[in-house]
Steps between C-alpha positions, in 0.01 A plus 500: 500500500785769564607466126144621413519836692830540338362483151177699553763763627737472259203471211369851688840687515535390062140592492614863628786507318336428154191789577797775592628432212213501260373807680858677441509352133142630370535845692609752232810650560525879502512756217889586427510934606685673223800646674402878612714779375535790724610747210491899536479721199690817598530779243837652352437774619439436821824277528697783327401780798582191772848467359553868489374586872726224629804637268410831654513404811840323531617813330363731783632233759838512333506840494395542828772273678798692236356813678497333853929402396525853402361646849695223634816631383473849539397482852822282573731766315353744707554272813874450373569846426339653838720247684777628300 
């Protein structure tokens, strides 16, 4: 008698088995996404007046530190020469 509970739960667990796997095999898979593009159209123009500020900019800031050097300087000459 213990070999017939074995097969009723063996025959049960294939049983499963066999249903998971029809129910996984019929179920149609999902649609394939097209890849999304995140694109942004920016104008010329706009891209031209972007590359000028910043230009602009590093100009000013290099111009502002050469007249920082310059202040720099002249305040140590005077420095040197008062000591003098």
């Amino acid at each position: 008698m213990p070999w017939l509970w074995s097969v009723l739960l063996h025959s049960t667990l294939l049983l499963a088995i066999y249903l998971t796997a029809q129910l996984s095999f019929q179920r149609a898979s999902p649609a394939a996404m097209a890849p999304s593009v995140n694109a942004v159209a920016v104008d010329s123009q706009v891209l031209k007046n972007l590359q000028t500020r910043k230009q602009a900019q590093a100009e000013a800031l290099q111009r502002k530190a050469e007249a920082e050097a310059r202040a720099r300087a002249s305040a140590s000459a005077l420095r040197c020469s008062a000591s003098a």
